[in-house]
KEKOLSE-442314 format. One record per residue (C-alpha): x, y, z. Coordinates in pm, whole numbers, padded with zeros to 5 digits, always signed. Last residue first. Example, Ala and Ser with C-alpha at 12.3 -4.5 7.8 and 13.67 -1.06 7.14 Angstrom:
2
+01367-00106+00714;+01230-00450+00780;
***
This chain:
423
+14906+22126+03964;+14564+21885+03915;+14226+21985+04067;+14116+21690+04315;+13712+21674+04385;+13621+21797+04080;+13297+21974+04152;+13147+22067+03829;+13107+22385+03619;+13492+22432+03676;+13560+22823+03721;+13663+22947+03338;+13331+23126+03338;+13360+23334+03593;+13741+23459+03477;+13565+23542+03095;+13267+23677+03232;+13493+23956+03469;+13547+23901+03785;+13471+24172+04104;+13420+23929+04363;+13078+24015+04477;+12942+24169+04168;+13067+23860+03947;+12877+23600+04150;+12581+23772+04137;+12614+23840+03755;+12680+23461+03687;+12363+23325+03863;+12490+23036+04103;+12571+22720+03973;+12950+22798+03894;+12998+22912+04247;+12858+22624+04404;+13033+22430+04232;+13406+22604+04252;+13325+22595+04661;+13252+22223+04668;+13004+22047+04906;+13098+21769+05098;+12862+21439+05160;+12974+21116+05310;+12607+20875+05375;+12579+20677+05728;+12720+20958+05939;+13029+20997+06151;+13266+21091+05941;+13576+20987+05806;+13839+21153+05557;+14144+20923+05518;+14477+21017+05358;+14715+20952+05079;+14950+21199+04894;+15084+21105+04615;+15511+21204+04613;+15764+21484+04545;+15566+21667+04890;+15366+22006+04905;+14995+21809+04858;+14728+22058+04903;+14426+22002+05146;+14209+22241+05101;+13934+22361+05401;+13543+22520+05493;+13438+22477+05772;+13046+22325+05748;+13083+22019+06050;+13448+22069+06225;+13743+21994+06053;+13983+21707+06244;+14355+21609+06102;+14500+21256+06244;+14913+21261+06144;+15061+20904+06073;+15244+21046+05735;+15293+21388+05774;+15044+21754+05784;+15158+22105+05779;+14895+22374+05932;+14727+22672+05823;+14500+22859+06070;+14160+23091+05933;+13953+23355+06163;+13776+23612+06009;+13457+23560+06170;+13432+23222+06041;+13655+22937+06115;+13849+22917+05741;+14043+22536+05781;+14416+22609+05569;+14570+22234+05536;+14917+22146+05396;+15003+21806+05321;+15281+21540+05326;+15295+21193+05156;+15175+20830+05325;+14868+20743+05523;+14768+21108+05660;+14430+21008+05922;+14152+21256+05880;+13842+21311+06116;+13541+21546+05929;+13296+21686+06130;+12934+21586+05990;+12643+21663+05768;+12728+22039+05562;+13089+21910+05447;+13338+22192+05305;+13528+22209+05005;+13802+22372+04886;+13952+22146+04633;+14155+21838+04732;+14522+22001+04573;+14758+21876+04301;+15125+21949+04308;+15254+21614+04374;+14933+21366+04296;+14647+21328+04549;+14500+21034+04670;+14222+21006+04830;+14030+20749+05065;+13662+20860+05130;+13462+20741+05386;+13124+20722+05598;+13085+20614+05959;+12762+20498+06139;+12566+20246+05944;+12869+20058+05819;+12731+19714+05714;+12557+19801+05420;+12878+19874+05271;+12806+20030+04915;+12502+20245+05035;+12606+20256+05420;+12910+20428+05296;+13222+20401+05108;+13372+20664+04891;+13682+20658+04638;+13866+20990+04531;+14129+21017+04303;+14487+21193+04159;+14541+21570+03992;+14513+21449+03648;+14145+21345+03749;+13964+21039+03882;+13639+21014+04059;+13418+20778+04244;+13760+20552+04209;+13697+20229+04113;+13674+19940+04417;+14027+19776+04499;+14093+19983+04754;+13787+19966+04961;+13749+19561+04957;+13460+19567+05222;+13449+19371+05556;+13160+19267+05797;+13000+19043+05564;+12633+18924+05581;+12639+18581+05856;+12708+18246+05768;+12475+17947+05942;+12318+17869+06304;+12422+17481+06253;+12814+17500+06264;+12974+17808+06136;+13274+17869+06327;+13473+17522+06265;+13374+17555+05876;+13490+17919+05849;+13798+17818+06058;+13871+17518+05813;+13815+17734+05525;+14019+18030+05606;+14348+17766+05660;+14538+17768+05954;+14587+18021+06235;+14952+18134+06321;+14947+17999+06711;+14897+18292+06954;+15118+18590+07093;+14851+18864+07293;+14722+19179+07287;+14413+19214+07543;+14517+18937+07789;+14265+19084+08100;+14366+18952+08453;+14319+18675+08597;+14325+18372+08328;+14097+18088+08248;+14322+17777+08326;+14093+17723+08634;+13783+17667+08453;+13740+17257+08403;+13737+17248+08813;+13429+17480+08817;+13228+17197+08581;+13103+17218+08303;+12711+17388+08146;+12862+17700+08008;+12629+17927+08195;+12592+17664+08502;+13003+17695+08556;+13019+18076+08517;+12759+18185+08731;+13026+17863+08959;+13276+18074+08919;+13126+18473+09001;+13215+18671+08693;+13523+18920+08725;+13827+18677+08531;+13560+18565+08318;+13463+18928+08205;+13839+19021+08184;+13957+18725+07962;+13668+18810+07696;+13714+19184+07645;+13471+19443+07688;+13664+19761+07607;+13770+20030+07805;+14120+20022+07655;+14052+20145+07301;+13898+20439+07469;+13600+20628+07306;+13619+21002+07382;+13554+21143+07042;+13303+20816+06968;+13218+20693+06605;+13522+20458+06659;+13829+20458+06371;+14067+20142+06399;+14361+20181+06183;+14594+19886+06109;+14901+19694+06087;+14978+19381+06039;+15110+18999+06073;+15495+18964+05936;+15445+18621+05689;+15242+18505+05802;+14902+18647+05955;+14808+18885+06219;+14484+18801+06435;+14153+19025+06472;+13854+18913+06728;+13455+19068+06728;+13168+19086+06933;+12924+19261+06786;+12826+19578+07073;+12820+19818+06856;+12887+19783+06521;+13176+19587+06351;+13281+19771+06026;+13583+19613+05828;+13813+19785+05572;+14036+19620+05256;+14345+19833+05161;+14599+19599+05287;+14497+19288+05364;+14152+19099+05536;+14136+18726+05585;+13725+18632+05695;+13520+18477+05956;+13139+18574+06023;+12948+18343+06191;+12574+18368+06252;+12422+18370+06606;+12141+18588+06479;+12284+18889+06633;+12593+18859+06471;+12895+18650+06519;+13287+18788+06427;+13599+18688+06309;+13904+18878+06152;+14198+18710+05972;+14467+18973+05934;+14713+19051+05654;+15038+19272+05610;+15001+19676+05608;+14735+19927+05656;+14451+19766+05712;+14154+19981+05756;+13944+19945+06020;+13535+20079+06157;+13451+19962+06493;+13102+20128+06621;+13099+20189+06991;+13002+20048+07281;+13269+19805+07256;+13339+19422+07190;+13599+19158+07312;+13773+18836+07166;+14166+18910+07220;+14387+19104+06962;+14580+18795+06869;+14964+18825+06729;+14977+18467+06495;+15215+18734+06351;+15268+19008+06547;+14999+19266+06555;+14993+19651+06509;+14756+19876+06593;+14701+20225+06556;+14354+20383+06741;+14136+20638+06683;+13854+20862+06812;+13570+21023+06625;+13250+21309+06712;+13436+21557+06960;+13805+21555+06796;+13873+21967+06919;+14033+21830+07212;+14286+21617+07081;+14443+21432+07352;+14160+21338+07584;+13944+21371+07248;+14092+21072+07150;+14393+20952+07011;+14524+20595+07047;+14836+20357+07068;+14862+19989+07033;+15066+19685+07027;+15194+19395+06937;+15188+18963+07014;+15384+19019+07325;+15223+19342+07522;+15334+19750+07400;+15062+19981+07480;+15204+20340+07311;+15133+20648+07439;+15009+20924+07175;+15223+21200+07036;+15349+20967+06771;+15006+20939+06662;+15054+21290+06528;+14774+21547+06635;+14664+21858+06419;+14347+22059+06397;+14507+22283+06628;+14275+22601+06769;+14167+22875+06525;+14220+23238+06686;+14268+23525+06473;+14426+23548+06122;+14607+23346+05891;+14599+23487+05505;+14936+23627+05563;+15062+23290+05527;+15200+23147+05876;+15581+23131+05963;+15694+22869+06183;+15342+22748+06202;+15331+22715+05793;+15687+22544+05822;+15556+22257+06016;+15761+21965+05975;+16132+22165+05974;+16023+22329+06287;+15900+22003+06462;+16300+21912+06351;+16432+22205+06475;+16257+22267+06856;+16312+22546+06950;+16161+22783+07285;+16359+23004+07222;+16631+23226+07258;+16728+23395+06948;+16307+23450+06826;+16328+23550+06506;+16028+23681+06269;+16147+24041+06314;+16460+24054+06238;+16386+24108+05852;+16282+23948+05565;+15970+23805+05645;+15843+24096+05798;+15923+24267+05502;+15722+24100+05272;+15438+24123+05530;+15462+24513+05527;+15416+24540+05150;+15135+24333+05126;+14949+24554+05382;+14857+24469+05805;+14489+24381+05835;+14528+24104+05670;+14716+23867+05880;+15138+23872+05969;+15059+23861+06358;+15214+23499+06366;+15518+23691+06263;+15476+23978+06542;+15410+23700+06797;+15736+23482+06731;+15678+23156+06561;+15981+23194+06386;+16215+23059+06664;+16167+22734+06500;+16491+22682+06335;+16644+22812+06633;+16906+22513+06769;+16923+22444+06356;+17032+22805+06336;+16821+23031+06082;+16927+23069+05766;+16779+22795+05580;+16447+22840+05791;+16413+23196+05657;+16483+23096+05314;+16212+22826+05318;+15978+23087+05450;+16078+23332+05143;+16092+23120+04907;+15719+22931+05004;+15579+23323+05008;+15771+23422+04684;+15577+23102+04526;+15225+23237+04665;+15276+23560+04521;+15329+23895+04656;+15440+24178+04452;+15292+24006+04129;+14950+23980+04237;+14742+23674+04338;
***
């Protein structure tokens, strides 16, 4: 980037602008003229935009702490141009279900149009907090977040699957498994549920107390071979979250579940304790799939990390959209929409971020701290393809013609797709 206009003068000079703006204003920069600031207008004339009257906006709408989260909204990089619609939504956007035992809270494509191919749902559980017995249409994939959870489940075969999950290790219960999760002592847990459905909803599920509660009694009383008296404690109404007894020891419940029909294959993987895929100065990347989790068939993975400084190379992925979820840090994203079209956008902790299948995107950490976030897609294998690879494995004089670099710049592009490049 030339000296007259370089990326660090761009961060000074929208930093600057915030500083001196009122806090009642402190997004008043999303006037038209500055979100005009693209390519077709010079260097020279973007500069002064930024310095000048003509990125405020003295009587609103402002909102100063959205402001303060999204500086590249309040005033985009010249580099933005045309329509690209928000690839941002923060769970805190999204209505939370609060019952005794926890709660939960969802995005789908109801709220976030562009998320076609995932939806997802934060949950948190009490300890001994029970999310009821129930199944879905679609694929469950977790992650837990925080604390611990026991998780149960029976396959096909009638085999038992029963199991203690914490923080870092992920589950995968396909469609139609039925399935339970319970917190744990000492403060139960927290989780992400990801479903390989854009308009999935976490509360059209098939849970247990419902389906008793709206099957005929006595279908009821020759299914389970008792009588109708023994089933008036069942409930109403559907419990869905609900305040149990802290279970007791793994073994006993294995034991209890198993009976005569056997274990099943496992449901859950230990994602964050696996090696990284790959590991540079600039942080890590670990993948899970159908070929390290047999179990997940329909979502793929990756979990990275990326140091202060350090960016997730630009990159795009040729099989699937890509659904993000922002564990811990802060981010900056630029997705590049074709026709000239590109929108950059500030990412936080508990943000979900969705690229559509073959846009190409960065994610750059901008905070004093790693950066952690989820890609998912819905496929059974991840792949992405990386811009600095395919550049390096493409003849040298072709590449050189288009962007006008000498040998020595060509060849100092990696000659292998890094995945994280460091600061």
């Amino acid at each position: 980037m030339s000296k007259d206009f370089s990326e660090s003068e761009h961060k000074l000079s929208r930093r600057s602008l915030l500083g001196a703006l009122p806090a009642t204003a402190a997004g008043l920069a999303l006037d038209s003229l500055a979100a005009k600031a693209a390519p077709q207008h010079s260097k020279e004339d973007v500069i002064k935009a930024e310095h000048n009257q003509s990125v405020t906006n003295p009587i609103g709408p402002a909102n100063a702490a959205l402001s303060q989260e999204n500086p590249n909204s309040v005033l985009p990089p010249p580099t933005d141009h045309g329509e690209v619609p928000a690839f941002k939504y923060p769970f805190a956007f999204s209505h939370k279900r609060v019952q005794d035992g926890g709660w939960a809270r969802q995005v789908t494509v109801e709220d976030f149009p562009v998320s076609k191919s995932i939806a997802g749902v934060n949950m948190r559980l009490t300890s001994g907090g029970i999310r009821e017995l129930h199944w879905h249409k679609a694929a469950e994939w977790g992650i837990m977040l925080y604390g611990k959870a026991r998780i149960t489940a029976v396959d096909t075969g009638g085999e038992a699957f029963v199991d203690d999950v914490r923080e870092g290790d992920i589950w995968n219960f396909p469609s139609g498994i039925p399935h339970s999760i319970q917190g744990l002592a000492p403060d139960g847990c927290e989780f992400l549920l990801v479903f390989d459905d854009g308009a999935f909803s976490e509360y059209n599920t098939t849970s247990l107390t419902d389906l008793l509660a709206h099957t005929p009694t006595g279908a009821l009383a020759k299914s389970f071979g008792i009588s109708r008296d023994a089933l008036s404690t069942i409930p109403a109404f559907e419990r869905y979250i609900f305040q149990g007894k802290v279970p007791g020891l793994l073994e006993t419940d294995l034991r209890g579940a198993t009976g005569r029909m056997g274990r099943s294959r496992p449901f859950d993987f230990h994602f964050a304790q696996m090696e990284p895929n790959k590991r540079t100065r600039g942080g890590e990347v670990r993948i899970v799939d159908s070929k390290n989790f047999p179990a997940s068939t329909t979502i793929a993975a990756a979990l990275v990390t990326v140091h202060p400084g350090g960016i997730r190379e630009l990159h795009w992925h040729p099989n699937a959209d890509e659904w993000q979820y922002y564990i811990k840090g802060s981010a900056r994203m630029t997705i590049f929409a074709t026709g000239a079209r590109a929108r950059t956008m500030d990412l936080q902790k508990g943000d979900v971020g969705y690229i559509e299948k073959t846009l190409p995107h960065y994610i750059e950490n901008t905070g004093t701290t790693d950066l952690s976030f989820l890609e998912m897609f819905r496929s059974d294998h991840y792949e992405d393809i990386s811009l600095s690879n395919w550049l390096s494995h493409t003849p040298p004089e072709l590449v050189m013609q288009h962007l006008g670099f000498d040998k020595a710049t060509f060849d100092a592009i990696p000659k292998e797709e890094i995945v994280v490049m460091p600061q």
